[in-house]
TIMAR-887023 format. One record per residue: residue number from 0; x, y, z of N, C-alpha, C, O in turn; residue in three letters. Coordinates in steps of 0.001 Angstrom, whole numbers, plus 500000, padded with zeros to 6 digits. Layout:
residues N
PT  nr  neast nnorth    nup caeast canorth   caup  ceast cnorth    cup  oeast onorth    oup rest
PT NUM      X      Y      Z      X       Y      Z      X      Y      Z      X      Y      Z  Ala
...
***
This chain:
residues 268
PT  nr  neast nnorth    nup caeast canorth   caup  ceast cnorth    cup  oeast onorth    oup rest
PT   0 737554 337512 147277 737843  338771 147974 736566 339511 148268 735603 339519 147502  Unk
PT   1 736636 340319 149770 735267  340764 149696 734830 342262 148897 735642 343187 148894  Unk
PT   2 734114 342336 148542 733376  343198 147656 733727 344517 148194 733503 344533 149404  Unk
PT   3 734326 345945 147632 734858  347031 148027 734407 348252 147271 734951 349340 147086  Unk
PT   4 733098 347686 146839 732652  348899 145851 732920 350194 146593 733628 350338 147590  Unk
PT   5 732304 351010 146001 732210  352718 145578 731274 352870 146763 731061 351964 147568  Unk
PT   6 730700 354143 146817 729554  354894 147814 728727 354081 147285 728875 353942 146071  Unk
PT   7 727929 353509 147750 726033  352664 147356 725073 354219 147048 724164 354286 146220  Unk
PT   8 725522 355336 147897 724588  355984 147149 724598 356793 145922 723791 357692 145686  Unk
PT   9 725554 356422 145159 725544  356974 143904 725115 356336 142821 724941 356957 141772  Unk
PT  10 724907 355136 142911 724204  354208 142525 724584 353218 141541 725739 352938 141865  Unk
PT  11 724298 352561 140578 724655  351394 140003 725866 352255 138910 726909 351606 138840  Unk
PT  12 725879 353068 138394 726940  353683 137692 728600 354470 138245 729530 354898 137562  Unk
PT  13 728389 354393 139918 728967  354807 140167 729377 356502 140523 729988 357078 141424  Unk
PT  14 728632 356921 139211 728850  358276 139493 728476 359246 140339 727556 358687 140935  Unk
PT  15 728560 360234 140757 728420  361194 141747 727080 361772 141202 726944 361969 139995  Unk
PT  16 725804 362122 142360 724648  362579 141699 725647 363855 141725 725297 364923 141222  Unk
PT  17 771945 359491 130344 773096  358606 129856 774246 359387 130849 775286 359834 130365  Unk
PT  18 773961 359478 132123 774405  359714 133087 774745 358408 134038 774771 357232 133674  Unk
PT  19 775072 359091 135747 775334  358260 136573 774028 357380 136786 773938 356200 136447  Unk
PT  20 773082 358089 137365 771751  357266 137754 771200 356219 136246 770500 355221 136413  Unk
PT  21 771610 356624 135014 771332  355848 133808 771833 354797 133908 771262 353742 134183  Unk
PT  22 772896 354958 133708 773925  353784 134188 773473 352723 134512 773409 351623 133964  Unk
PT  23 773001 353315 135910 773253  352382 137278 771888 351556 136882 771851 350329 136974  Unk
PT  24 770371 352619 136273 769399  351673 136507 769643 350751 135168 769115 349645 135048  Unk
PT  25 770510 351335 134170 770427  350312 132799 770901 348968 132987 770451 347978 132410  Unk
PT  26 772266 348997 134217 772205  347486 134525 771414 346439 134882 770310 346769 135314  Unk
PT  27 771695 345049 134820 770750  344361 135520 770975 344214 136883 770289 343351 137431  Unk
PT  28 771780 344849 137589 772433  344287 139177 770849 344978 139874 770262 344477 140832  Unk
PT  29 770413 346160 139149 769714  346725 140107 767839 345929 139528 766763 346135 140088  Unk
PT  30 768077 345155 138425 766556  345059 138242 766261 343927 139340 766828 344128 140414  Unk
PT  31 765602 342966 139269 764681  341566 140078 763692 342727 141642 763208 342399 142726  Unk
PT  32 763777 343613 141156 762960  344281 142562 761548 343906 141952 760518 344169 142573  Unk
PT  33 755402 350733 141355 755464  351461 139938 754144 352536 140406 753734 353389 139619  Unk
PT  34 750697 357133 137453 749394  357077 138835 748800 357720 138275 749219 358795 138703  Unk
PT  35 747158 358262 136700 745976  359413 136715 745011 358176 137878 744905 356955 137758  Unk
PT  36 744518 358975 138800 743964  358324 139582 742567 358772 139216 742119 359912 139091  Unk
PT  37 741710 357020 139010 740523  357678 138897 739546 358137 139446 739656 358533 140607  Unk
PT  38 738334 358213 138776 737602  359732 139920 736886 359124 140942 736454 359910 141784  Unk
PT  39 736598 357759 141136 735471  357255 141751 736555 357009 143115 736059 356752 144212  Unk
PT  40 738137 357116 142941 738910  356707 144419 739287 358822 144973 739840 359394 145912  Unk
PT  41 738709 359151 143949 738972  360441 144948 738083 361001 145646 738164 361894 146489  Unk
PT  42 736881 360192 145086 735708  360819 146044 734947 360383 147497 733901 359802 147784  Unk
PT  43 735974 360944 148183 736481  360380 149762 735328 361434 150714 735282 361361 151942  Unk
PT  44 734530 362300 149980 733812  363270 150838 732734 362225 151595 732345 361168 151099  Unk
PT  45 732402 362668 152692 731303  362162 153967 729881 362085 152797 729691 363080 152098  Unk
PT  46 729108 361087 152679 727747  360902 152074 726801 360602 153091 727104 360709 154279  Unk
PT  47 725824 360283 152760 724728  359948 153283 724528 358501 153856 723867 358364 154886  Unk
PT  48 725054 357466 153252 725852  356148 152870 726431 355654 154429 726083 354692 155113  Unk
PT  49 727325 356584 154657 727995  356853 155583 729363 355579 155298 729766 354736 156099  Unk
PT  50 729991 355932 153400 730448  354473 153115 731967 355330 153637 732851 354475 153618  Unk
PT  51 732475 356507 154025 733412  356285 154537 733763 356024 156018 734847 356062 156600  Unk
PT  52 732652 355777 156401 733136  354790 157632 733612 353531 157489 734385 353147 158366  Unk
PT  53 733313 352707 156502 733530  351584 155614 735107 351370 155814 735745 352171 155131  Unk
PT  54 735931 350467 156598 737125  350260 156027 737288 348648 156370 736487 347965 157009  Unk
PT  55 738440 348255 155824 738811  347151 155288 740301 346395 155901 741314 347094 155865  Unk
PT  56 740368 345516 156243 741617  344631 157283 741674 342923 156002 740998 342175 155295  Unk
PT  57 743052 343232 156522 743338  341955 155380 742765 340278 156023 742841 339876 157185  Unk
PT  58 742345 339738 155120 742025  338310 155456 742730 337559 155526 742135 336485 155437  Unk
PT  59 743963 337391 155669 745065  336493 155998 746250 337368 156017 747195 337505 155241  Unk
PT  60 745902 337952 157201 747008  338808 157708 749012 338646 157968 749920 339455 157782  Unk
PT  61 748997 337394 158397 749873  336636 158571 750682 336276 157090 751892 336439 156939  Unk
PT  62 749973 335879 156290 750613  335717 154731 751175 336880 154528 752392 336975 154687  Unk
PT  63 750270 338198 154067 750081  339321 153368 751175 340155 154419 752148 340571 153790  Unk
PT  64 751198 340382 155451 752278  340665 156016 753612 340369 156159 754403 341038 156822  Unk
PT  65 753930 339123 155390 755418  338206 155553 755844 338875 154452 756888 339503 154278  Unk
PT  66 754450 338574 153346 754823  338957 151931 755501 339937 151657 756566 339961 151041  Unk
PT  67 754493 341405 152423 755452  342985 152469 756596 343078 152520 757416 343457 151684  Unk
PT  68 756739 342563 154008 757781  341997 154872 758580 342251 154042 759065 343362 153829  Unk
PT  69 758827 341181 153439 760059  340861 152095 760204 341565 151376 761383 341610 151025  Unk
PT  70 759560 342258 150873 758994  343507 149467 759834 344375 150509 761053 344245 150389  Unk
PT  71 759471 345083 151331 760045  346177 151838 762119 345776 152050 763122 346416 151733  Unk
PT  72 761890 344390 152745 763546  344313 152565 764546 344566 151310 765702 344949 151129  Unk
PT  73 763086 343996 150314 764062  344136 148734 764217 345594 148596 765291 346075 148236  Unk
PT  74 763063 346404 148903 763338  348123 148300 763755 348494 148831 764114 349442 148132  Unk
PT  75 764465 348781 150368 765721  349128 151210 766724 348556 150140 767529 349438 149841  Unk
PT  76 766936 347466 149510 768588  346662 149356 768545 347663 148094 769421 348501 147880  Unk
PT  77 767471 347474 147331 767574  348442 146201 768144 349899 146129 768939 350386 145324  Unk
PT  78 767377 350564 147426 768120  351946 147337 769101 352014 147997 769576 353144 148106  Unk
PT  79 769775 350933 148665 771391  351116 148801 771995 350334 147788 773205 350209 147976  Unk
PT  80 771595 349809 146853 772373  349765 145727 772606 350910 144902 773516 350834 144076  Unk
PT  81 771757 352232 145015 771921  353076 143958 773087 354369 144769 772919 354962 145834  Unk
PT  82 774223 354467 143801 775281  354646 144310 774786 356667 144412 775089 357337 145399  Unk
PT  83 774016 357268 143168 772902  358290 143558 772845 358678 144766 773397 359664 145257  Unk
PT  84 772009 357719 145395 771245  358042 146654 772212 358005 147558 772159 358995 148289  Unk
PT  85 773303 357081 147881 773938  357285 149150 775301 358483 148904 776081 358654 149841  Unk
PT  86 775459 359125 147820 776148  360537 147788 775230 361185 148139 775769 361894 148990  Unk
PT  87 773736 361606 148096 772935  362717 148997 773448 362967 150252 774059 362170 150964  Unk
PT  88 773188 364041 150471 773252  364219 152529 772379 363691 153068 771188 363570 152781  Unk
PT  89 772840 363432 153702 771742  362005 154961 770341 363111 155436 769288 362565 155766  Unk
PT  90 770412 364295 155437 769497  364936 155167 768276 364296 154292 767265 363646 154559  Unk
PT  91 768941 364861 153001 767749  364301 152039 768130 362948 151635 768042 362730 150426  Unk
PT  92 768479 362123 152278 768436  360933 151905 767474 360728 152866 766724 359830 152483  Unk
PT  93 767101 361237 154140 766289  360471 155099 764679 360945 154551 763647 360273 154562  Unk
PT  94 764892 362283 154105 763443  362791 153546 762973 361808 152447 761909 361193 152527  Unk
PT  95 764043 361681 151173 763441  360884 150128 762830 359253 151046 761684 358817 151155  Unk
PT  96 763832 358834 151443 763393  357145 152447 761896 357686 153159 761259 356643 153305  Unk
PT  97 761148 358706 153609 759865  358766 154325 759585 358984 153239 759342 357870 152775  Unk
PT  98 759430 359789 152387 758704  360024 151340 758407 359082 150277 757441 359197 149523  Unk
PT  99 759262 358146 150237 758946  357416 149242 759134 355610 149453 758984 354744 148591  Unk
PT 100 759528 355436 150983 759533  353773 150799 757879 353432 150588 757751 352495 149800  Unk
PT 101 756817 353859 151000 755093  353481 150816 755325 352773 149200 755501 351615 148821  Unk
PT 102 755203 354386 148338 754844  353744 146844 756061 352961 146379 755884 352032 145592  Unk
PT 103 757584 353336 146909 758300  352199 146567 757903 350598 146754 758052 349685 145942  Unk
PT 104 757234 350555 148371 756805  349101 148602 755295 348517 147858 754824 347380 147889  Unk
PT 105 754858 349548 147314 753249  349128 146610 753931 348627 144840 753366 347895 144027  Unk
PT 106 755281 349325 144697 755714  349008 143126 756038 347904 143627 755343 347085 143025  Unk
PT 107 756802 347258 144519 757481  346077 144457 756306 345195 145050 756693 344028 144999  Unk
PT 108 755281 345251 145487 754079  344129 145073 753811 344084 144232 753822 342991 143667  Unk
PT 109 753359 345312 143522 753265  344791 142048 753795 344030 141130 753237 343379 140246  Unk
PT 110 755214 344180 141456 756903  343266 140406 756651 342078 141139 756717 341019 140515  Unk
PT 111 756340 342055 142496 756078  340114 142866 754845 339764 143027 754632 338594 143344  Unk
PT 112 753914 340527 142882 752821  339922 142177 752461 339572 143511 751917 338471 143603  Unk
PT 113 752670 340425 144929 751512  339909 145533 750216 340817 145402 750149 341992 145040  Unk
PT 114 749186 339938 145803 747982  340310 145763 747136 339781 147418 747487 338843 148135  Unk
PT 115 745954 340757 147650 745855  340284 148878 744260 340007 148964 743745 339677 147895  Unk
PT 116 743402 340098 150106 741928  339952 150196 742057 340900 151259 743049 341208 151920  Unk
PT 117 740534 341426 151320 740346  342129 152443 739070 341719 152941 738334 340959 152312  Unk
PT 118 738737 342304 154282 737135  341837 154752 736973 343014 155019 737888 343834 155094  Unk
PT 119 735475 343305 155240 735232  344843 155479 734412 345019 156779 733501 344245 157074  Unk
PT 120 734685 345809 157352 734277  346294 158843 733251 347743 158321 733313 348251 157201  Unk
PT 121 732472 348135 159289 731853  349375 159355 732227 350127 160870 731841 349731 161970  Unk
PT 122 733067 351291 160600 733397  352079 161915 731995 352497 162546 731371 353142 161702  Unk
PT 123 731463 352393 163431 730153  352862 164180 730300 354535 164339 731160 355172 164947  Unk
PT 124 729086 355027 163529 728590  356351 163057 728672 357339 164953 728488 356835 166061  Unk
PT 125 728878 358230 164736 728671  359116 166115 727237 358952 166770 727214 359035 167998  Unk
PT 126 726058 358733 166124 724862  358180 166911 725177 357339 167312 725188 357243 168540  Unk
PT 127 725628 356213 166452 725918  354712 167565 726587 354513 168790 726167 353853 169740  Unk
PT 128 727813 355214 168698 728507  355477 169940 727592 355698 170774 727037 354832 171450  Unk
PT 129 727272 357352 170799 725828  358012 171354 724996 356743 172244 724991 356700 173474  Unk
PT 130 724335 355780 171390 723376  355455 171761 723978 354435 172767 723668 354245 173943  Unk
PT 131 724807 353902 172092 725637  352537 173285 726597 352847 174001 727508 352180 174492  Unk
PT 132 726288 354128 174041 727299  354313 175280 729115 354029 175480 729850 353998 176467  Unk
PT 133 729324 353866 174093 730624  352897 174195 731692 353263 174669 732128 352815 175730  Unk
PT 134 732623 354631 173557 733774  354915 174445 733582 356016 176096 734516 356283 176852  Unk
PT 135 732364 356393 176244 732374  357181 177672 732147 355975 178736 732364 355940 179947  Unk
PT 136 731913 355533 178331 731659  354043 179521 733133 353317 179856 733918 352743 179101  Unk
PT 137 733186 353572 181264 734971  353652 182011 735506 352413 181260 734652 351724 180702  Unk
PT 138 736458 352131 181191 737023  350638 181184 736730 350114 179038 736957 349147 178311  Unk
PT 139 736217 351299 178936 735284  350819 177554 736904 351470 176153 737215 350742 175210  Unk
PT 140 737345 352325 176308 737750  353198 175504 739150 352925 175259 739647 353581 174344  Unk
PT 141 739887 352119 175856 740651  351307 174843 740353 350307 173803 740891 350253 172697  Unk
PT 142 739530 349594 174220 739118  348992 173329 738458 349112 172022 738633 348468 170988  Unk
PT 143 737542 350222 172339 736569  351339 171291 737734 351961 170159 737608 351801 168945  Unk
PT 144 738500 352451 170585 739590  353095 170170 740312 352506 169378 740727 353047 168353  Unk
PT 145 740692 350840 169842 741038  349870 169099 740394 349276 167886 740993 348636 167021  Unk
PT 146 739135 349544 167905 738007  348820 166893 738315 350204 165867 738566 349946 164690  Unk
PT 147 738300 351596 166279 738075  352198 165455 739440 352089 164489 739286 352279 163283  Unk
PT 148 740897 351757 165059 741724  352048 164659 742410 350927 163463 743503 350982 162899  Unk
PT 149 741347 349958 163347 741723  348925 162767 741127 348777 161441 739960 348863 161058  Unk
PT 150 742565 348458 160653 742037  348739 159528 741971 350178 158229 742142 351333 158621  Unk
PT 151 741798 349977 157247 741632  351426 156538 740351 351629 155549 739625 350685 155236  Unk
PT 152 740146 353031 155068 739394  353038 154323 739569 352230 153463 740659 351899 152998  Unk
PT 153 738057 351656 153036 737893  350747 151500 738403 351612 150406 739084 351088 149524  Unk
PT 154 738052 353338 150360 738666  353612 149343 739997 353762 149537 740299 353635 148350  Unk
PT 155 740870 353902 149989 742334  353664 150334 743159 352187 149769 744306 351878 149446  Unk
PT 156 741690 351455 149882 741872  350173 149571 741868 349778 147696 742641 349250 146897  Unk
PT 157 740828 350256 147676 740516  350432 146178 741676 350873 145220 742052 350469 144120  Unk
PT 158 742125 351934 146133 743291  352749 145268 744292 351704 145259 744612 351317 144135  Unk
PT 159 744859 351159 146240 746033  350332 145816 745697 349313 145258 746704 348885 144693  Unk
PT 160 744557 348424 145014 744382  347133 144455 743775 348069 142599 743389 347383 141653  Unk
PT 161 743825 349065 142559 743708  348902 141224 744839 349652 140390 744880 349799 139168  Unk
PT 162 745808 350118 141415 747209  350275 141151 748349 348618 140336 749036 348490 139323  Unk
PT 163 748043 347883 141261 748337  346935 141331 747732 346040 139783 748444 345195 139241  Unk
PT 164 746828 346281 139436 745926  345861 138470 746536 346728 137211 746830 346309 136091  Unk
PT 165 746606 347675 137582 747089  348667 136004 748577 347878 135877 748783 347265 134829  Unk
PT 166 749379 347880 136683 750522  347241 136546 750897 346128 135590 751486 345975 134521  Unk
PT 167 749986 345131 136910 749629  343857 136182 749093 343653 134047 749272 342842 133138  Unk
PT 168 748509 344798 134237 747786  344320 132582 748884 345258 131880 748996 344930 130698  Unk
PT 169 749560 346106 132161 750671  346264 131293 752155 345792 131105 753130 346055 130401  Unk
PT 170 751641 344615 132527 753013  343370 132171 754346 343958 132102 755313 343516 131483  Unk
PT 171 754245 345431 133101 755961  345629 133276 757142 344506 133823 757241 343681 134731  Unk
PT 172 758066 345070 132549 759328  344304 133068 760070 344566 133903 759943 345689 134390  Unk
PT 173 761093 343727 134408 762228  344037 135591 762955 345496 135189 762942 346264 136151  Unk
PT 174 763511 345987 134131 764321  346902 133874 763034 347877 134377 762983 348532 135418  Unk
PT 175 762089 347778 133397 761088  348996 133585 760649 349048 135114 760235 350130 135530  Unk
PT 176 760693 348241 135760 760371  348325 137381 761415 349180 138003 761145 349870 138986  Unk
PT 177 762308 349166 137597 764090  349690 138199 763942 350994 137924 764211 351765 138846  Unk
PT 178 763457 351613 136532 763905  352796 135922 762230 354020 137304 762207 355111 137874  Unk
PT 179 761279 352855 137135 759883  353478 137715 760402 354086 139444 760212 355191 139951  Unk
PT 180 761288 352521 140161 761533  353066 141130 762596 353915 141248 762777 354468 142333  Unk
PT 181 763455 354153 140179 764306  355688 140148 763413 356675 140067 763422 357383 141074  Unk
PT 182 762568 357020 139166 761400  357924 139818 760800 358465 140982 760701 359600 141449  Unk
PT 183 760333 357043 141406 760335  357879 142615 760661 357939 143871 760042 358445 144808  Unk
PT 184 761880 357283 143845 762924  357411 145076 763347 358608 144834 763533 359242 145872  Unk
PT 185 763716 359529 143285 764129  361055 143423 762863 361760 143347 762354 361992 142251  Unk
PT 186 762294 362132 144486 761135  363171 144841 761904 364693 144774 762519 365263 145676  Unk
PT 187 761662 365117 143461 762185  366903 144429 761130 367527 144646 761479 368699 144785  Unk
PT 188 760096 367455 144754 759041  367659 145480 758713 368025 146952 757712 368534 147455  Unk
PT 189 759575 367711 147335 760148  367935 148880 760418 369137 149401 761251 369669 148667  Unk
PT 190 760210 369655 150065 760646  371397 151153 762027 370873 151736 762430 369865 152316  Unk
PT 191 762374 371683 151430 763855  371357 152440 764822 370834 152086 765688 370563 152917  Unk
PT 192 765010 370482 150560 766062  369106 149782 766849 370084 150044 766291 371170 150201  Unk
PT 193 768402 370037 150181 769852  370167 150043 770336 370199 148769 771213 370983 148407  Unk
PT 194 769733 369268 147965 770501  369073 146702 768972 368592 145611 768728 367501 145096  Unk
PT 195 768272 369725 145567 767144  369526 145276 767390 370058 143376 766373 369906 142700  Unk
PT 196 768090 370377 142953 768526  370824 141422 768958 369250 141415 768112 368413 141100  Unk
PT 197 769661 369040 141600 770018  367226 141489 769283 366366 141504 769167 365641 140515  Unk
PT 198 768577 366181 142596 767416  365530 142733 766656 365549 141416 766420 364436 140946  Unk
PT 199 766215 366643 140709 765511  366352 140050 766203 366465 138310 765632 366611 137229  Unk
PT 200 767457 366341 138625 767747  366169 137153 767932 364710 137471 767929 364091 136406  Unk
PT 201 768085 363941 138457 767874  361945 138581 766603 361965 138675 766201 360874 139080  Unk
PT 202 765844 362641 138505 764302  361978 137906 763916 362300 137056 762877 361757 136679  Unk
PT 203 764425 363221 136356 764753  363611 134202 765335 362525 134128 764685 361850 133330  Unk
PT 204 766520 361734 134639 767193  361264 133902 766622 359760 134015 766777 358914 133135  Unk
PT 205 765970 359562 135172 764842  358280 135213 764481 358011 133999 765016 357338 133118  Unk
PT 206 763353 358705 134049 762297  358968 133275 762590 358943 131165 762065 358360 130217  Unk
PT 207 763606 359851 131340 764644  359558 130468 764934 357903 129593 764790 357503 128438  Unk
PT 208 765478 357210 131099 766161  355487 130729 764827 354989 130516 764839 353988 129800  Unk
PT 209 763685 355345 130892 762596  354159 131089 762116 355065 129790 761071 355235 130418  Unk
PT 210 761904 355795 128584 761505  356058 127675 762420 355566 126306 762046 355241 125180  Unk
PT 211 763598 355644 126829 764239  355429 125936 764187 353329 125542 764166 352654 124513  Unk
PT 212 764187 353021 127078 764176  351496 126664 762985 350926 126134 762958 349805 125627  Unk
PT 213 761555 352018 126288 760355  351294 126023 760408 351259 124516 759846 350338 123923  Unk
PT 214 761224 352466 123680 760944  353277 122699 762036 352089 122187 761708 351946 121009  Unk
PT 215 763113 351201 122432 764045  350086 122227 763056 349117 122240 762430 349036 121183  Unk
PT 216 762697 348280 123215 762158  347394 123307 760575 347037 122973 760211 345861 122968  Unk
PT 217 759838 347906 122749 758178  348302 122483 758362 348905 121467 758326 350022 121984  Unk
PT 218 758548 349124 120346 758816  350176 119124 757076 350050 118617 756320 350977 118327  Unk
PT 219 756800 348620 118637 754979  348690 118342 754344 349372 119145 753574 350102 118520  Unk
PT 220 754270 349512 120219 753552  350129 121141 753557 351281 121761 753849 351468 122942  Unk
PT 221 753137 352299 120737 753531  353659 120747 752674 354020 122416 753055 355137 122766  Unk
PT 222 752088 353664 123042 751531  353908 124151 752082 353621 125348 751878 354413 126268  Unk
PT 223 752677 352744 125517 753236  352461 126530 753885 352950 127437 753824 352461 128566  Unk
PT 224 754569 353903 127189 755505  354905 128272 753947 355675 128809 753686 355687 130012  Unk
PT 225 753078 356233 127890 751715  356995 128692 751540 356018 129690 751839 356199 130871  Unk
PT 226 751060 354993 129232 750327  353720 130219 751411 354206 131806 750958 354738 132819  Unk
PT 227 752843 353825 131566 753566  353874 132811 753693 355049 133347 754404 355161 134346  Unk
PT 228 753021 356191 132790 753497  357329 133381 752230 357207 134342 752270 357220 135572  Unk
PT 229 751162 357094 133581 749750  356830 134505 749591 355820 135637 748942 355968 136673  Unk
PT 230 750337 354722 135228 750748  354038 137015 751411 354965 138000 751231 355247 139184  Unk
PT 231 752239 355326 137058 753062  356446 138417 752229 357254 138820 752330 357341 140044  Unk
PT 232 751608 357767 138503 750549  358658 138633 749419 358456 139705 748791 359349 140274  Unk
PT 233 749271 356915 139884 748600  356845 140882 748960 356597 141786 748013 356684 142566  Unk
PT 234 750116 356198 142462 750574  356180 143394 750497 357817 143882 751389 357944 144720  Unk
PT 235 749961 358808 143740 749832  359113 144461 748644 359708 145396 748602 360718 146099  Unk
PT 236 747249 358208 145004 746707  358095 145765 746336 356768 147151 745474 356248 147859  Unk
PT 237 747775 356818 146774 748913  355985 148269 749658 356753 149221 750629 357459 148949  Unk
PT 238 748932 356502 150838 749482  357025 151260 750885 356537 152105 751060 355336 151895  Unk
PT 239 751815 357044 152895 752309  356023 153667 752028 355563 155287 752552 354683 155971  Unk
PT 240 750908 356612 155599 750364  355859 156779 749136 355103 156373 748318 354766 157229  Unk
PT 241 748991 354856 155258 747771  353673 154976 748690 352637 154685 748582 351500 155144  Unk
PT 242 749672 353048 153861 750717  350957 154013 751129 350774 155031 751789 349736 155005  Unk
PT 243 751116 351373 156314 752297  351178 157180 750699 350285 157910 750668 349089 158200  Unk
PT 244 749446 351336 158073 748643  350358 158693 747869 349422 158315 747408 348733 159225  Unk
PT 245 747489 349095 156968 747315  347580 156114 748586 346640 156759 748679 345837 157687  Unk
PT 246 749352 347106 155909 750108  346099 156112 751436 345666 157066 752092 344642 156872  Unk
PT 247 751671 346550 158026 752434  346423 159244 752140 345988 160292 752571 344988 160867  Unk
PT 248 751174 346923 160682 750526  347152 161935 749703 345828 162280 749006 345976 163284  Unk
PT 249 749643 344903 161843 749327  343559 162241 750452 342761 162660 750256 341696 163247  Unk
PT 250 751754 343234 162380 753041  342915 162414 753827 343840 164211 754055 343586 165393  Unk
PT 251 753926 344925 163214 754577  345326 164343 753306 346360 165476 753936 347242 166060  Unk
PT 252 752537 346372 165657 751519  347103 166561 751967 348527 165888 752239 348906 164749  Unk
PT 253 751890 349219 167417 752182  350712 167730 753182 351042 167002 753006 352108 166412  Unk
PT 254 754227 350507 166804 755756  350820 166513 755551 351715 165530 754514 351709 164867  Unk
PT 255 756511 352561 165346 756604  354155 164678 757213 353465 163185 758422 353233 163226  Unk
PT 256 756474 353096 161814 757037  352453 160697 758889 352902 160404 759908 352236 160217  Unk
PT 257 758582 354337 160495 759859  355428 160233 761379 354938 161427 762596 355083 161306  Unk
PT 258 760663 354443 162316 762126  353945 162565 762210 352670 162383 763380 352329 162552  Unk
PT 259 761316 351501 162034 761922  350655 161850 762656 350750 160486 763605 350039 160160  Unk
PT 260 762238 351468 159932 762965  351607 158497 764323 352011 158442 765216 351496 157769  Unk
PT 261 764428 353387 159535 765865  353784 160006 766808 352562 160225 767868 352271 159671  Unk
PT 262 765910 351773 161460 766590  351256 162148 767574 349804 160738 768734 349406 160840  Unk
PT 263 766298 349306 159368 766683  348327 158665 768100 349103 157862 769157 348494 157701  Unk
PT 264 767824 350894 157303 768480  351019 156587 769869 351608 156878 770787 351595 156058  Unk
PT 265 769954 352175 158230 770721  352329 158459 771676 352217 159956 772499 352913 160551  Unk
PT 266 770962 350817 160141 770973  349832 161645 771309 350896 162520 772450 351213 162856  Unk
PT 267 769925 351588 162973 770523  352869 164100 768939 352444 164546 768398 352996 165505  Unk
***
């Protein structure tokens, strides 16, 4: 995979100079489908470096895209399995579905374990343009436009491949994957919920099943629920127009992610 370090100019260290929703996830019908983010992916400010021009396009686009592909079909089937979500008003059922299929689809790479490569591009600095003349030159600026648009930040990149990695080394199980994405399919976090007191007593009550089973099944490992709270935790330095353009937009171009999602979840 190609190399995605940090800013170069900071230098070799890195541093900066028993409810319904219980229920439902305690079964197994809903398992077979996960954030403290650290400091070196938040530091997204303009340097000297010029490393956030730096972004990154997958190296076997075609794989890594089928792969999603699938991941995203499973976390649609998932949240119409949860009998929860389709009593909401289609209101906030459509808010939670934007708000949360991204880190829903970054948990369910994690549960199938894909993993991807990236290659890294450098967006050309405003002198360069400048000097070559590129997008003012007629006939030039679709294309320019295209180069710039391809692809995402490396740190964007960073963030999800070491999401993916925290996952991985704490070897979550299927149940615990189920209880994580009840989390955060109930966002009450949201402006505008309808049934936003609800909402967030199904993400007490998440949070709830996935403590209680670690505290069942992990009784040695008094850490473990921290560990998963801290995956969750980083997801939210995932965005969902950075999954839609990693990993779609080699798929479907232009297309607006939000309706194809409409269109999978609720064939409209």
């Amino acid at each position: 995979m190609a190399s995605l370090e940090g800013c170069r100019c900071r230098g070799a260290s890195g541093r900066a100079n028993s409810s319904i929703l219980y229920s439902i996830l305690k079964s197994d019908s809903l398992g077979g489908q996960q954030q403290t983010t650290p400091g070196h992916l938040r530091q997204q400010q303009a340097c000297s470096c010029g490393s956030t021009r730096r972004r990154g396009v997958l190296r076997s686009p075609q794989v890594t895209c089928k792969a999603a592909s699938a991941v995203l079909v499973k976390t649609l089937r998932f949240v119409k399995n949860v009998p929860c979500f389709r009593e909401l008003p289609e209101d906030d059922q459509l808010m939670l579905i934007r708000s949360g299929w991204a880190p829903l689809l970054v948990l369910g790479l994690a549960q199938d374990r894909v993993d991807f490569d990236t290659t890294e591009t450098v967006e050309p600095s405003m002198l360069q343009r400048i000097l070559t003349g590129g997008p003012e030159r007629h006939g030039e600026a679709p294309a320019a436009q295209s180069r710039g648009a391809a692809g995402v930040s490396v740190v964007d990149i960073e963030a999800i491949k070491a999401f993916l990695k925290k996952c991985w080394s704490v070897d979550i199980s299927t149940k615990e994957y189920a209880y994580l994405k009840g989390a955060v399919l109930f966002n009450p976090d949201l402006d505008g919920l309808r049934c936003l007191h609800y909402i967030q007593s199904l993400r007490r009550e998440a949070h709830q099943a996935l403590n209680e089973h670690v505290r069942l099944i992990h009784r040695e490992d008094s850490t473990r629920f921290a560990k998963l709270l801290i995956a969750l935790s980083m997801l939210r330095a995932i965005s969902p127009p950075v999954v839609a353009q990693l990993f779609f937009r080699p798929v479907i171009g232009s297309v607006n992610i939000e309706e194809v999602l409409m269109e999978m979840f609720y064939g409209k």
